[in-house]
C-alpha positions in Angstrom: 0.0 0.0 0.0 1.7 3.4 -0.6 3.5 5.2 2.5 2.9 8.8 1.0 4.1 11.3 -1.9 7.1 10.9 -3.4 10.2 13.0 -3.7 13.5 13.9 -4.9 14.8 13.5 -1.9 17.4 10.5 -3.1 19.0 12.5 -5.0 20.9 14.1 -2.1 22.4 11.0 -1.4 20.7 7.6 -2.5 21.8 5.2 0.3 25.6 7.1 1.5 26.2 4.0 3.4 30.1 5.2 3.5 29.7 8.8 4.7 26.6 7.8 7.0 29.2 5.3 8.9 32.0 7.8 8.7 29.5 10.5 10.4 28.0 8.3 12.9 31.6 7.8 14.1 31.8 11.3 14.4 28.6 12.4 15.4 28.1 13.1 19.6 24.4 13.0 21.2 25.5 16.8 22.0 25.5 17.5 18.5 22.8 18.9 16.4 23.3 18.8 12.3 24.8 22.1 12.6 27.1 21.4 14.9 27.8 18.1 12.6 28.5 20.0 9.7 31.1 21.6 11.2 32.5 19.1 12.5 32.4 17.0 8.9 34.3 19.8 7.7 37.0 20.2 9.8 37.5 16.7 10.2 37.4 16.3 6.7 35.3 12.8 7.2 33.8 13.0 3.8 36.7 12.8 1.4 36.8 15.2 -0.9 33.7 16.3 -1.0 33.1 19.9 -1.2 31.4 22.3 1.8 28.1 22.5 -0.6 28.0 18.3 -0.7 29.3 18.0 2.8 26.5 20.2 3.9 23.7 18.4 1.8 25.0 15.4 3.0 24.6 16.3 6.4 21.8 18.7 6.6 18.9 16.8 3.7 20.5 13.4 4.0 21.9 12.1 7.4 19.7 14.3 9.5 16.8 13.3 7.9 17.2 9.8 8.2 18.6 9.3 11.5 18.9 13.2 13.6 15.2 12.4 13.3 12.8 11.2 16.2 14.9 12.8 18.9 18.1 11.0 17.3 17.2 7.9 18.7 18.5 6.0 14.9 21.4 7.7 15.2 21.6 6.8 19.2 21.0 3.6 18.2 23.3 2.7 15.4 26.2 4.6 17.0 25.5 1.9 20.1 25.9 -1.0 17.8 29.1 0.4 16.5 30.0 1.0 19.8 29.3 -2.5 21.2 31.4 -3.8 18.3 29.2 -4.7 15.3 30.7 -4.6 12.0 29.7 -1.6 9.9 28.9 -4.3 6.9 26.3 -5.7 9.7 24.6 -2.4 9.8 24.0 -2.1 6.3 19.9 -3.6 6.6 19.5 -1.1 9.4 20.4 1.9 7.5 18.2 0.3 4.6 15.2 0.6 6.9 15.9 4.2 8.4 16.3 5.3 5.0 13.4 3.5 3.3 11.0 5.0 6.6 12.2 8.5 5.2 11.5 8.0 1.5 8.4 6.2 0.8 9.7 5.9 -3.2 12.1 3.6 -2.3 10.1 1.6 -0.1 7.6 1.1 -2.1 9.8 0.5 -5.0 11.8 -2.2 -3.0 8.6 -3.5 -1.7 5.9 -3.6 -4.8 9.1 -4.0 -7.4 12.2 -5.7 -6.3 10.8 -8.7 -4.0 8.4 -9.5 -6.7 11.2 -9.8 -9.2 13.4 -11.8 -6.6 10.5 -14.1 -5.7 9.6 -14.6 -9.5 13.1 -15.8 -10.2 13.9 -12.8 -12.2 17.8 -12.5 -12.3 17.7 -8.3 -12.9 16.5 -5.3 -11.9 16.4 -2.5 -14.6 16.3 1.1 -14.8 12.7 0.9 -16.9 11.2 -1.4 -13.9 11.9 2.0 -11.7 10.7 3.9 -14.9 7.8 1.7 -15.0 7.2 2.3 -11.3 7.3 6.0 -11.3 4.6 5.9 -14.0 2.2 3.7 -12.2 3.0 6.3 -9.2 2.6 9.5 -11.4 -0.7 7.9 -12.9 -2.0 7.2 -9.0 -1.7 11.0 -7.7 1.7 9.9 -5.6 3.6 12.4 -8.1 2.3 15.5 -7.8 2.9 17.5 -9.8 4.1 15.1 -12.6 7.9 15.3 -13.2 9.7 16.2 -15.8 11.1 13.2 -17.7 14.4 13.9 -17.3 13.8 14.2 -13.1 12.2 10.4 -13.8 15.0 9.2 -15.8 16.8 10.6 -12.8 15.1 9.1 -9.7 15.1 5.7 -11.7 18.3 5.5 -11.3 18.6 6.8 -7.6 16.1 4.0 -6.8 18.2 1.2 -8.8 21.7 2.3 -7.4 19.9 2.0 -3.7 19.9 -1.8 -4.4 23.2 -1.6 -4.9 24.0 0.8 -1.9 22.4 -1.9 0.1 23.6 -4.8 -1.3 20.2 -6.1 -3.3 21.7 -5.6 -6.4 25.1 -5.7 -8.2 26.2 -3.3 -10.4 24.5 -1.1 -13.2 25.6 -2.8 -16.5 24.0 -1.4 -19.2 20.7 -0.4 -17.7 20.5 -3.7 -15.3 21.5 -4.6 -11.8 21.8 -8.4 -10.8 19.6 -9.1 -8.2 21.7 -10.3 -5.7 21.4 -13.3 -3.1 19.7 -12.3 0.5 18.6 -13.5 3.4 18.0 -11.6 6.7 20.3 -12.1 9.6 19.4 -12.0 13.2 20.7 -8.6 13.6 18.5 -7.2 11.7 15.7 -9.2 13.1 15.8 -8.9 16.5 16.7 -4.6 15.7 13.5 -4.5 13.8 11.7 -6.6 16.2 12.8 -4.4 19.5 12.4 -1.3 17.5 8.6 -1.8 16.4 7.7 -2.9 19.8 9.2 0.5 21.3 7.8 2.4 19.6 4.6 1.1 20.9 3.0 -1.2 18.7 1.3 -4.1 19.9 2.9 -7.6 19.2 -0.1 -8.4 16.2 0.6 -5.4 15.2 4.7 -5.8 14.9 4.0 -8.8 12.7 2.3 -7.0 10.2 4.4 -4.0 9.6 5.6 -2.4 6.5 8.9 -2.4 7.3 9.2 -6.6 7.6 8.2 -6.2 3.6 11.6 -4.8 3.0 13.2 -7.9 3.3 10.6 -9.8 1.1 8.9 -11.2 4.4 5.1 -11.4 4.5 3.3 -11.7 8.0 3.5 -15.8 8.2 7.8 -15.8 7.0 7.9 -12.8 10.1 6.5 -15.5 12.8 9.3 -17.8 11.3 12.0 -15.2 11.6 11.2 -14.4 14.8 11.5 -17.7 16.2 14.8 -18.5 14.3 16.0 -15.3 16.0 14.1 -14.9 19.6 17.2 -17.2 21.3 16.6 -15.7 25.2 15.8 -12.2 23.9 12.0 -12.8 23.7 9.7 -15.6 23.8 7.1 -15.3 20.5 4.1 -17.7 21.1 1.3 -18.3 18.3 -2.3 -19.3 18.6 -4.3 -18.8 15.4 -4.1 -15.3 13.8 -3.1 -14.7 17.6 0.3 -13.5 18.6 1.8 -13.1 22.4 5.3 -11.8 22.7 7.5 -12.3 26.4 9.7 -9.6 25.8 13.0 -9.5 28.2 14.1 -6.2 28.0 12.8 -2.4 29.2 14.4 -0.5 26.8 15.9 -0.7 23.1 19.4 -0.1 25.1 19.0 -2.6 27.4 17.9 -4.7 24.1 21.1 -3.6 22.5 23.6 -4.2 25.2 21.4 -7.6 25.2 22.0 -8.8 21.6 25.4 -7.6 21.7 26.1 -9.7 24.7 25.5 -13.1 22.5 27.3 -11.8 19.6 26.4 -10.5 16.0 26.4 -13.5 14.3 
């Protein structure tokens, strides 16, 4: 179902998995994106990117996806770091924090690429985003219409995502190879603890949008979260009916809780 109206947002920074690592690494809970910036540019964290892209990157991209909320997705991901997971583990976390900020790219991941994967399909093209941003434009979720050469242009943001975030390979002539993926218990038990606090209720955590990312539907979610509940949680199923134990108070405690066992 679409999430909202879409943008041109991406083209700020598609997924910046890099630069996003290199900032969380930098960034302080003290800091604000302001303060960030500065600190990006004296520390020179972003290559050589220029003040203009440094301050794009920082100020549309990075704060948008994870200053927001109070910070707590920046709060978050810095704890991971922090507690030692490896910044290749993270990569699904960003995915999701960046997909919850531009509703093109999760629906384009969602309604496009899983389809493809489940169907057996072994690429992703730039005129299955064209297509997509068509059907979107046609539905009122473009408004007003782009200009063609601004559809050309997202198309491609949207594709190089799936690369960014390891769906896809790289473009070759027009196509991506959809790439091999299952979802590790990282990412499960983050998504898991992060639904529940933010207050949904346990039926309700099955069934959210952000599960879809990763080509699960509500029944694959029940079997993920089993696979992955170890001592963190205890799921329990009865019907259409489900009753999560959950261990800990806080997605901290949660945190400091996974970590505890190890990443992997």
């Amino acid at each position: 179902m679409p999430r909202g109206k879409y943008r041109t947002a991406l083209s700020k920074g598609q997924g910046i998995v890099p630069e996003t690592l290199a900032l969380l690494n930098l960034w302080e809970p003290s800091m604000n994106a302001v303060d960030l910036k500065a600190a990006a540019l004296s520390e020179g964290v972003i290559g050589r990117a220029t003040a203009l892209r440094v301050k794009d990157i920082v100020g549309r991209v990075f704060a948008a996806r994870y200053l927001c909320d109070d910070a707590k997705p920046a709060l978050r991901l810095k704890n991971l770091l922090e507690l030692g997971a490896a910044p290749r583990d993270l990569n699904p976390i960003l995915l999701i924090h960046t997909a919850r900020v531009h509703a093109e790219l999760h629906d384009f991941i969602t309604e496009v690429y899983w389809p493809k994967y489940a169907g057996g399909a072994r690429h992703v093209a730039r005129q299955d985003a064209l297509d997509f941003l068509e059907r979107a434009a046609n539905n009122g979720l473009i408004s007003p219409r782009w200009s063609d050469t601004m559809m050309f242009r997202v198309a491609r943001y949207l594709t190089g995502c799936l690369t960014d975030f390891q769906l896809a390979g790289k473009d070759r002539a027009g196509k991506r190879e959809i790439q091999p993926f299952a979802i590790e218990p990282l990412t499960t038990l983050y998504l898991a603890h992060d639904i529940h606090f933010s207050g949904f209720s346990d039926n309700a955590l099955i069934d959210h949008e952000d599960w879809r990312l990763f080509g699960l539907e509500p029944y694959e979610v029940r079997r993920t979260l089993e696979r992955a509940a170890g001592d963190h949680f205890i799921p329990q199923f009865s019907g259409d009916v489900i009753r999560i134990d959950w261990k800990y108070k806080t997605m901290e405690d949660a945190l400091s809780g996974i970590a505890a066992e190890g990443f992997r």
